[in-house]
C-alpha positions as CSV (number, residue, x, y, z in Angstrom):
1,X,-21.6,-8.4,-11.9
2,X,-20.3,-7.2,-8.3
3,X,-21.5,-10.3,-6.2
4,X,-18.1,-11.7,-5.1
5,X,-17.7,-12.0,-1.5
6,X,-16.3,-10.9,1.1
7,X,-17.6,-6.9,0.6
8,X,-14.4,-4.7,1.4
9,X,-14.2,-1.4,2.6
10,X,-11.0,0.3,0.9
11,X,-9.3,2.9,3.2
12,X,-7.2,5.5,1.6
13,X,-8.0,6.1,-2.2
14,X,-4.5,8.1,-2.9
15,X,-2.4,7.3,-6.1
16,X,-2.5,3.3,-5.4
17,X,-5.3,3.0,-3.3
18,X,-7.4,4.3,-5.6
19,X,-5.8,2.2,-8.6
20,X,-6.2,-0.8,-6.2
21,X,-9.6,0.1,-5.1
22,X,-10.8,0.3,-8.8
23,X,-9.1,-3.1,-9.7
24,X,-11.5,-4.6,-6.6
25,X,-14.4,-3.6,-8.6
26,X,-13.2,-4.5,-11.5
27,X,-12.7,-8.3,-10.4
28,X,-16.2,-8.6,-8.8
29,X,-15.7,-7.4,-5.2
30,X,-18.3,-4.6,-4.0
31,X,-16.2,-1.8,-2.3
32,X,-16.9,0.7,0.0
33,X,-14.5,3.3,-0.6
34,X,-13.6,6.2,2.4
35,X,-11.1,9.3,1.8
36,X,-10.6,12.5,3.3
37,X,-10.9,14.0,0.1
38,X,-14.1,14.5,-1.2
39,X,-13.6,14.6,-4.8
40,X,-11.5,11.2,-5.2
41,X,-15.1,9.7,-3.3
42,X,-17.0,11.2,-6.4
43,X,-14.4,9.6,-9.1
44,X,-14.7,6.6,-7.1
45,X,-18.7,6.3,-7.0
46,X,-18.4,6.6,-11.0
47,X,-16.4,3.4,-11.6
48,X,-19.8,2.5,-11.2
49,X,-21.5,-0.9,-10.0
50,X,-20.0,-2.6,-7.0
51,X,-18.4,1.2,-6.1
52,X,-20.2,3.1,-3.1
53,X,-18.5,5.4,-0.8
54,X,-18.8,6.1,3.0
55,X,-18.2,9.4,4.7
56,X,-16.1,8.1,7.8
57,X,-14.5,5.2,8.4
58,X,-17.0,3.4,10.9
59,X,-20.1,3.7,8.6
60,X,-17.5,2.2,5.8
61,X,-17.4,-1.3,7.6
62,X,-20.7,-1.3,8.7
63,X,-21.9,-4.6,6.5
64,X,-18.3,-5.6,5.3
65,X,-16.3,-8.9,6.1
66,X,-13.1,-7.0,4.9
67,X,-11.2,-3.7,5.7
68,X,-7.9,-2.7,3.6
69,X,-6.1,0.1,5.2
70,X,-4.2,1.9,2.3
71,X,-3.4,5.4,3.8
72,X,0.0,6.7,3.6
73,X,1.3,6.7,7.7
74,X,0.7,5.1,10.3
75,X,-0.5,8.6,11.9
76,X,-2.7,8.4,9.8
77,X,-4.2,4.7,10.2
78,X,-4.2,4.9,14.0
79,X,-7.7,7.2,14.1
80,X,-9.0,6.0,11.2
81,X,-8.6,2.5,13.0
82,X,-9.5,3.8,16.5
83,X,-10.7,7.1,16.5
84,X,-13.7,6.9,19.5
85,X,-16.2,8.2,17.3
86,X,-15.7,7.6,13.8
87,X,-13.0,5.0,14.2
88,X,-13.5,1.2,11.9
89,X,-12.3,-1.1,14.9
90,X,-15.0,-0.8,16.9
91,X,-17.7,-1.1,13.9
92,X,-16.5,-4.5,12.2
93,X,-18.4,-7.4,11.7
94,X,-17.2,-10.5,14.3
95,X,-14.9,-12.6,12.9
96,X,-13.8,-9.3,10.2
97,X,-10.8,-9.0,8.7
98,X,-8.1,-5.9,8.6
99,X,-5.4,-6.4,5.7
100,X,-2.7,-3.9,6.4
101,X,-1.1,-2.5,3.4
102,X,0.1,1.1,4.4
103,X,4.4,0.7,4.9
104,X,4.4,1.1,8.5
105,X,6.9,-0.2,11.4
106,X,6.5,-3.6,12.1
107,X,6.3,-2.1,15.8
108,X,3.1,-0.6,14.8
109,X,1.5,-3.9,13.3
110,X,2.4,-4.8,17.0
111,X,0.5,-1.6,18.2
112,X,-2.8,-2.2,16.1
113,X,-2.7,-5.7,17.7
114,X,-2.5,-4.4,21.4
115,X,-4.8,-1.8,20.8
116,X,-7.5,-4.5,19.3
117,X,-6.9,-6.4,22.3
118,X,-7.6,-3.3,24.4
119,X,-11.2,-2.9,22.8
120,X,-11.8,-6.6,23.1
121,X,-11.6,-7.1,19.5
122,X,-9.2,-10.2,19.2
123,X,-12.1,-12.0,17.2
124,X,-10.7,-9.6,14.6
125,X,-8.3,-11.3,11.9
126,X,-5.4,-9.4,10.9
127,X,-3.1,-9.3,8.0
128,X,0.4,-7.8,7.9
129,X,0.3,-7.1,4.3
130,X,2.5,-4.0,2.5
131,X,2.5,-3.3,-0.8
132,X,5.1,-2.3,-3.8
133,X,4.7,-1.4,-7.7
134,X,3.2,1.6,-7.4
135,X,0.0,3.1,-9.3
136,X,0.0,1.2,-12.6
137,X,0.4,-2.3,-11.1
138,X,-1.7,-1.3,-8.2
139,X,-4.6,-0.6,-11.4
140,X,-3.9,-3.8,-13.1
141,X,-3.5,-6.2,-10.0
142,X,-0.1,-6.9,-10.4
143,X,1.5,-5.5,-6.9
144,X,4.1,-7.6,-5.3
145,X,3.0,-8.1,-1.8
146,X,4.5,-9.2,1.5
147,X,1.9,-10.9,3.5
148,X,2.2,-12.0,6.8
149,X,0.3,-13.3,10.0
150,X,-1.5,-16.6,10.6
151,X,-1.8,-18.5,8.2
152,X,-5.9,-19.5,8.6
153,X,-6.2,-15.5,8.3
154,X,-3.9,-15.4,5.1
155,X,-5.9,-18.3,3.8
156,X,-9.2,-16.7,4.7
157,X,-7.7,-13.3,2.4
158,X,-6.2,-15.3,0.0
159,X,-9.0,-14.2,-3.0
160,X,-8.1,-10.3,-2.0
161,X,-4.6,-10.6,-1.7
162,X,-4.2,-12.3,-5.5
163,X,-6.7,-10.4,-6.9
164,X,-4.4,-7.0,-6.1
165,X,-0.9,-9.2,-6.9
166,X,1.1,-10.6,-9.3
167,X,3.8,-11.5,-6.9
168,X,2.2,-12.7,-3.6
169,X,5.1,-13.4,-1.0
170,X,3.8,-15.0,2.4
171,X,6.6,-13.6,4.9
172,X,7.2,-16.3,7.7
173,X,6.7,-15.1,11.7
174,X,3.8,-13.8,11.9
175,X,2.5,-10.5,12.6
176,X,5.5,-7.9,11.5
177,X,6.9,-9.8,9.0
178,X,5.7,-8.2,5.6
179,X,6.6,-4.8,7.2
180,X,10.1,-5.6,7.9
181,X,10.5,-7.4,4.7
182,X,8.8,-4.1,3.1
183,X,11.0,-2.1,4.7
184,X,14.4,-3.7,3.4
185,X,13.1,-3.6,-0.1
186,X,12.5,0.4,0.3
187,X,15.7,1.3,1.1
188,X,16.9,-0.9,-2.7
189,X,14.3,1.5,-3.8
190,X,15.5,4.2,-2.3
191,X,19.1,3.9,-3.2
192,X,18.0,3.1,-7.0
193,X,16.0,6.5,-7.0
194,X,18.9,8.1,-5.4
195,X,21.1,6.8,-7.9
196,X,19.1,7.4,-10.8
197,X,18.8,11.0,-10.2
198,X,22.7,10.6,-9.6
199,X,23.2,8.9,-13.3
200,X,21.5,11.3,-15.0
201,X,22.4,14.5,-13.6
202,X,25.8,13.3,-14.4
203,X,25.3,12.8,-17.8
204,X,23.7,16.0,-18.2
205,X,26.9,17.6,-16.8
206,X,29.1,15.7,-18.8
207,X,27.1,17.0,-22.0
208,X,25.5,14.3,-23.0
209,X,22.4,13.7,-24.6
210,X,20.3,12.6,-21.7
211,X,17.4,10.9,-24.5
212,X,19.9,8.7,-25.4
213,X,22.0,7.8,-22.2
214,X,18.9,6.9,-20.7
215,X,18.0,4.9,-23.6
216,X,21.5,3.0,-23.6
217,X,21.7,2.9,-19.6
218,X,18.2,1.4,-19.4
219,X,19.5,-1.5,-21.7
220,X,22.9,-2.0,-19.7
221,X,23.5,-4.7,-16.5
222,X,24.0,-2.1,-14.4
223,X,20.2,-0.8,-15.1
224,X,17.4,-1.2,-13.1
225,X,13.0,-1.3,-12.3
226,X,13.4,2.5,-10.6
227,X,16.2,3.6,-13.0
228,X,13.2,3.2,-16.1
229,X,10.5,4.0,-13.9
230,X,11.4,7.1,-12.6
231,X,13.9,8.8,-15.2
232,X,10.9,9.6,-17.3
233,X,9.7,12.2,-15.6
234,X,13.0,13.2,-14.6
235,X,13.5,13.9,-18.9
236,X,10.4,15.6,-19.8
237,X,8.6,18.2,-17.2
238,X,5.1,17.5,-18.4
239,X,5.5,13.5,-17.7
240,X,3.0,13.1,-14.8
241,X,5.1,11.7,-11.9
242,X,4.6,8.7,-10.5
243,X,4.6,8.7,-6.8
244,X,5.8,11.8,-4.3
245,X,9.2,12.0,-3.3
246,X,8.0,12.4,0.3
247,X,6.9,8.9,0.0
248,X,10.0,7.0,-0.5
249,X,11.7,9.3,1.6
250,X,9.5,8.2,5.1
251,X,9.7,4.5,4.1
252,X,13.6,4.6,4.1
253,X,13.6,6.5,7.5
254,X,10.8,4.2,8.8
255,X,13.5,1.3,7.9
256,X,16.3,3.2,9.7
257,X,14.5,3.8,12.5
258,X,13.6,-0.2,12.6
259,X,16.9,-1.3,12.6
260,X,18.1,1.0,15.1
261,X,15.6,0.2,17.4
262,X,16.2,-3.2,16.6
263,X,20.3,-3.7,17.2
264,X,19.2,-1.3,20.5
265,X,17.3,-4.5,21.9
């Protein structure tokens, strides 16, 4: 039955969102889903029971407690937040709550703040809260996350945030934290994808059988999570991939960028 509180409308239903979205139901919580893409709204209505779909952003929060904000950029969370007509901020519930979990610059955690304050919205908890695993954890609930803000807030989302986890990290100094600690762990990522790609195209041009070096690699201290994630579909070309490469790639330059900006202070 989908009678668990708080309702949650669920922001970007892309590879994880949706996966993460689905799990929601799944657990109990009624979800309003919203999307730019039509047909993902339509999959997202079957799951059923405790699955509806809105077709902006401000009717999705019209009678939620919750909003998750899953979309890929944070050019693309800034209307969907604040757009004047259509945007969620200014249709929330008092006392709502918005749980980050796009990878964003912690300088635009900062930015959603300030521009919540600007609408006279600071009644409005919100939750610095990125996510990693990608889509198969994100269907089964076992993301890691890196949470951050005040603690009553994290406290008040604590049912959400484990029902979508199996690692739940709460990142100390408030509001920016979880991005910044998101952001280091992308660039590991990144460099392990890199160097993935790296190991086995080498192999290939030594001649050998890239089957079993991947087999015997995966198995070795030197392997790693994105070294037996990813090679997969590096191997066979009907493997479904799992995430876009454009993806990774703007989380590491959204970390570069960070740490620039931050040894410029």
């Amino acid at each position: 039955m989908a009678t668990q509180s708080p309702k949650i409308a669920f922001a970007g239903l892309g590879a994880m969102g949706f996966g993460m979205a689905a799990h929601l139901v799944k657990s109990g919580f009624d979800v309003v889903g919203f999307d730019v893409y039509q047909p993902v709204l339509e999959r997202f209505r079957d799951l059923g029971q405790g699955a509806s779909s809105a077709e902006t952003p401000g009717a999705a929060v019209l009678d939620v407690e919750l909003l998750i904000c899953m979309v890929a950029t944070s050019i693309q969370a800034n209307p969907l937040l604040f757009d004047d007509k259509i945007g969620a901020a200014r249709g929330l519930k008092e006392n709502a709550t918005i749980i980050m979990c796009s990878t964003v610059a912690p300088a635009y955690v900062d930015e959603v703040q300030a521009s919540l304050k600007d609408l006279n919205r600071q009644d409005i908890r919100l939750i610095d809260s990125p996510v990693s695993g990608g889509a198969g954890r994100a269907a089964d609930g076992s993301l890691s996350i890196f949470a951050s803000g005040e603690t009553s807030h994290l406290e008040h989302a604590r049912a959400v945030l484990e029902c979508m986890s199996g690692k739940l990290y709460e990142i100390p100094g408030g509001l920016g934290g979880g991005s910044k600690a998101k952001l280091i762990h992308q660039i590991f990522a990144g460099i392990h994808i890199a160097m993935a790609s790296e190991a086995m195209g080498l192999a290939a041009l030594a001649g050998l059988d890239t089957r079993d070096a991947f087999e015997k690699l995966s198995a070795g201290d030197g392997s790693s999570w994105m070294f037996v994630n990813r090679v997969p579909p590096m191997l066979d070309p009907d493997h479904k991939p799992y995430s876009a490469i454009t993806i990774i790639a703007k989380d590491v330059v959204c970390g570069l960028q960070s740490s620039q900006e931050a040894v410029s202070i």
